[in-house]
N, C-alpha and C positions, 0 to 999 in steps of 0.2 A: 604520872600523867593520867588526865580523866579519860577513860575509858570509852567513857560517849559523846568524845566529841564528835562531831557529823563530818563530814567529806563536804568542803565548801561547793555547794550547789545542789547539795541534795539534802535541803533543808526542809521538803517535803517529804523525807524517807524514801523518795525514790533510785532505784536502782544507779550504780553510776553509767556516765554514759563513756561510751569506749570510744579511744580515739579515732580518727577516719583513716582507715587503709589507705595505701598508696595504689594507685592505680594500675591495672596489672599490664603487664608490657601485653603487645598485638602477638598472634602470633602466625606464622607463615598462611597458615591453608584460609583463615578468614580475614587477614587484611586487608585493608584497601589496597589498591597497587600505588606506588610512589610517581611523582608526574612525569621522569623520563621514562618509565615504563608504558604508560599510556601512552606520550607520543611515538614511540617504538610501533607498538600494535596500531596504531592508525596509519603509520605510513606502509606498516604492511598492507592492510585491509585498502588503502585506495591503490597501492601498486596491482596490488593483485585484480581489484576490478578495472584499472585502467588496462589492464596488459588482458586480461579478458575483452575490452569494448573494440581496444585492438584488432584481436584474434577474429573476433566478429567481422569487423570490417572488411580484414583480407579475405576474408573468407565469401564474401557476400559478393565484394571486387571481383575477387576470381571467376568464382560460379556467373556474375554476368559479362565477364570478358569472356568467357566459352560462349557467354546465350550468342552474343556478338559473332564471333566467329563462326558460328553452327550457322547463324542468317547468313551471313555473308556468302556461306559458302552456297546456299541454296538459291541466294539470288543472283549467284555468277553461273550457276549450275544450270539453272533454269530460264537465264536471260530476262529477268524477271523488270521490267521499267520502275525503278524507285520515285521516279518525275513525275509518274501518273500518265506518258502519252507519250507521242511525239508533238511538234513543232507547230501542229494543225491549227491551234485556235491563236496563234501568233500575227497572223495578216498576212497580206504582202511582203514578201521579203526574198534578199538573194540569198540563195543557200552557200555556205561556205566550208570546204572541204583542204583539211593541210596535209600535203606529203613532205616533211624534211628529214633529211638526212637519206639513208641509202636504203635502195629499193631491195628489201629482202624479206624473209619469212618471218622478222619479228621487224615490231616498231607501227609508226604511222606510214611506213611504205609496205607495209605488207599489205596481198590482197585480202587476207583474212578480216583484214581491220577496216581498207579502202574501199572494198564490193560493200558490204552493209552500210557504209556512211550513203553511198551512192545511191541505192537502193532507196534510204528514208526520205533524202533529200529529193531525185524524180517523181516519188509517191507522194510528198506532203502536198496539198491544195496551194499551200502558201504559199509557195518558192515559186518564182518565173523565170528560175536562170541559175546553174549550179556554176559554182568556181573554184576551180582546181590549185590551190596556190600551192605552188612546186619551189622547193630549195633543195634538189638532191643530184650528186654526180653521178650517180647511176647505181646497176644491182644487177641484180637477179633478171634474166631474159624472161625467166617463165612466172618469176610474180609477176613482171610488165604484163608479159604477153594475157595473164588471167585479167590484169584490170582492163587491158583493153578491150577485148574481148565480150567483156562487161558494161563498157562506155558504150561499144557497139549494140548491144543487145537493147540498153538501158534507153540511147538516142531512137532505134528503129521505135522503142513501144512508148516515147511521150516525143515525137517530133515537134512539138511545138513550145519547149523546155531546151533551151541551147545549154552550150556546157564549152565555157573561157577558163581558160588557162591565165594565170597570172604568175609571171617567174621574181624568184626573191633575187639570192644571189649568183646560182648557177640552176644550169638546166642542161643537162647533159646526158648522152647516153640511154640508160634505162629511163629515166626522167625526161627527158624527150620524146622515148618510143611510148611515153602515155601522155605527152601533149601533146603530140603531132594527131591522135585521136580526137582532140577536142574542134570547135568551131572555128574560134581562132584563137590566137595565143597573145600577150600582152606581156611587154619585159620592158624593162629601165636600159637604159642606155649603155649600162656598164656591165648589165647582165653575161653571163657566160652561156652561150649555146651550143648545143651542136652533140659532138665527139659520138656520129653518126659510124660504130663500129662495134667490134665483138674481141675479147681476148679470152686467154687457158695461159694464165702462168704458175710456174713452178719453179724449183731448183733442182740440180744435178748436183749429187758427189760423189760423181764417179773415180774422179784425177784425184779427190783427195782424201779415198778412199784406196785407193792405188800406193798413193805416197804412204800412208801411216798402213799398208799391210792389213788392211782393214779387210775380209772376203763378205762376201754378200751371200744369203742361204736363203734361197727365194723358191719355194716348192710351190708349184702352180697347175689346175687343172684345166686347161684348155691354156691356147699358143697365144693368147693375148692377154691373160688376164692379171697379169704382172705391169698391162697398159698405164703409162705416166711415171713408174713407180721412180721415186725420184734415186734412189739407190743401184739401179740399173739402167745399163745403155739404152738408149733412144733409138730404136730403128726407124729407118727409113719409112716402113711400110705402115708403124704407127702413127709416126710424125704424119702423115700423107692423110692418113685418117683423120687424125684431130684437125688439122687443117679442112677437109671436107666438111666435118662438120660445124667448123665456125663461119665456113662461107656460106655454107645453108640458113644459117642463122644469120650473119649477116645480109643473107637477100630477105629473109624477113621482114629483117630491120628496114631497109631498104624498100619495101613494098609498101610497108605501114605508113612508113613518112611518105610516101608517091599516092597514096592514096587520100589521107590526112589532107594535105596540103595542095594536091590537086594542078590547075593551072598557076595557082603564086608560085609555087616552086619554080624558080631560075636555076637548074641545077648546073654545075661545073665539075670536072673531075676530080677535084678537091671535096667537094661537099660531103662526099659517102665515105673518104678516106681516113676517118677519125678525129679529124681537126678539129678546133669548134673555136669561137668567134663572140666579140661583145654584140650588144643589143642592135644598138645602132646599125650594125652590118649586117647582123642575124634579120632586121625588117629590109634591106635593099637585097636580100638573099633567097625572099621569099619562106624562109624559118619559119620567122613571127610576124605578125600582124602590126603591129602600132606599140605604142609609151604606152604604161598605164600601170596604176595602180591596183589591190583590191577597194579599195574604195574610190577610187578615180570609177573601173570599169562598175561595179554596183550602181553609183550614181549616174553618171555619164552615160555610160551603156547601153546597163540593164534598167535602168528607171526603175530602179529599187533599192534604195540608199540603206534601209534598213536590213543586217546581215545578221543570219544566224551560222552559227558554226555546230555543225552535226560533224565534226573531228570524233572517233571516237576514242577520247583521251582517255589514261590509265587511271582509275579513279582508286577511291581507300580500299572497294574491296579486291581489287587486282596486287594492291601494293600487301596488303594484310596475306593474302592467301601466300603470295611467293615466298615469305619470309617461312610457310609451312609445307614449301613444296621441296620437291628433291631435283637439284639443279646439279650434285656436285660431277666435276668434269665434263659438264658438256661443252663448257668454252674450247677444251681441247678436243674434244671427238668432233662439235664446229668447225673449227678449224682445218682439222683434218678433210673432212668431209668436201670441203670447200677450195680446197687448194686445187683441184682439177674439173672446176665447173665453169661452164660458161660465162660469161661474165656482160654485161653491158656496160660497161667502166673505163 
């Protein structure tokens, strides 16, 4: 074999060329990442800021649900007018004023709520005539007695501002003893009036306390002050009592409405006995006055068809605040409290 022969392609005596490596595998620390890895780390990365924009949120919610509450409580606090005024730059107009349901220390028959409605409505320029629109069987003798009281004070210092009564469904009792207050009174035909009286009820279980062996341990300082207790006998001399003083109360009763209603009143020995009577009878009884509507008497009347209502109704921050206020068992201490009060009912 010749010794010189050449390496085919390196027939210019250059070097030979060596063949091309194979390509070296990737290895962990500088690879790329493979594509379900990528999307892996992206759904992390936008959970993580979604669940972050979140947390933001709640958190910003919360801190202005408190700003909320913090005003609210300052503008219940402080009786602060959210409206900018009263009723003033409204015009002519009747003023309207609601009592329903039962005359007591909460609601719209209480005097807490009824004296200030009464109050704005005599003060505003606007109004030439308030109206008391009554839907209640009666309540409480001493919340009547404060709103009358008030009707009285309120009529002597704007005499030239009458104050009508308009009855819904009934008008009895304690709701009576603040209409018979007014100038005059206006009810439907089928209205309920009257139940011109006073009660104290309670219950005894004494007999069946007796039967099931039951004793009673009632330690008491001073001779009456076990008074009403319904667990113990009834004396004479308390029963005597309590009666006393519901017929005190009902010549009250009895005064206000003789004074209220003046010469209309046709009285009968029925009329003060607790009875009470539709519309239609209630005006030939000298009760009430005439038929009528609150907007019959506004219009008709008062020659002021245009009515504002100064009710002063439970608004957001009364409803927001109770839900942080401490209520628990007072229905029952209510109750209690209640079972031996006078009653216009």
């Amino acid at each position: 074999m010749n010794e010189n022969t050449e390496h085919p392609g390196n027939a210019a005596g250059l070097p030979p060329t060596p063949p091309p490596a194979p390509p070296a595998a990737p290895t962990d620390e500088g690879a790329p990442p493979i594509k379900w890895e990528r999307e892996v780390l992206e759904k992390l990365v936008f959970a993580t800021l979604k669940e972050q924009r979140a947390n933001r949120r709640w958190s910003i919610f919360f801190k202005v649900f408190m700003l909320v509450i913090v005003f609210l409580a300052v503008v219940s606090y402080f009786d602060i007018d959210l409206m900018g005024g009263d009723a003033e730059s409204l015009g002519r107009h009747t003023a309207l004023i609601e009592i329903e349901g039962n005359i007591e220390a909460e609601g719209s028959g209480a005097a807490s709520v009824v004296i200030p409605a009464l109050n704005k409505a005599f003060s505003d320029s606007g109004s030439v005539a308030v109206v008391l629109h009554i839907n209640s069987p009666g309540g409480s003798a001493v919340q009547a007695g404060m709103i009358v009281d008030e009707v009285h004070r309120l009529r002597k210092g704007y005499p030239a501002k009458p104050l009508y009564v308009v009855v819904d469904e009934i008008c009895a009792s304690g709701g009576y003893y603040i209409a018979a207050s007014a100038d005059k009174i206006y009810v439907d035909k089928a209205s309920l009036i009257g139940s011109i009286g006073v009660l104290m009820d309670g219950f005894g279980f004494t007999g069946t306390m007796d039967k099931l062996g039951v004793e009673r341990r009632l330690l008491t300082a001073g001779a009456n002050k076990g008074f009403l207790d319904p667990f113990s006998p009834q004396s004479d001399k308390q029963k005597q009592h309590a009666q006393s003083m519901l017929n005190e109360i009902h010549q009250q009763f009895i005064d206000v409405v003789r004074t209220g209603r003046g010469k209309r009143l046709k009285e009968t020995p029925e009329m003060f006995s607790g009875l009470f009577w539709t519309g239609a009878r209630a005006i030939d009884m000298g009760l009430a006055d005439g038929l009528g509507s609150v907007d019959s008497v506004a219009r008709d009347v008062i020659d002021a068809p245009d009515i504002i209502d100064y009710t002063q109704h439970e608004g957001l921050q009364e409803r927001v605040l109770k839900k942080f206020g401490a209520a628990v068992g007072s229905g029952a201490i209510k109750a209690a409290a209640e079972a031996a009060r006078p009653a216009l009912r």
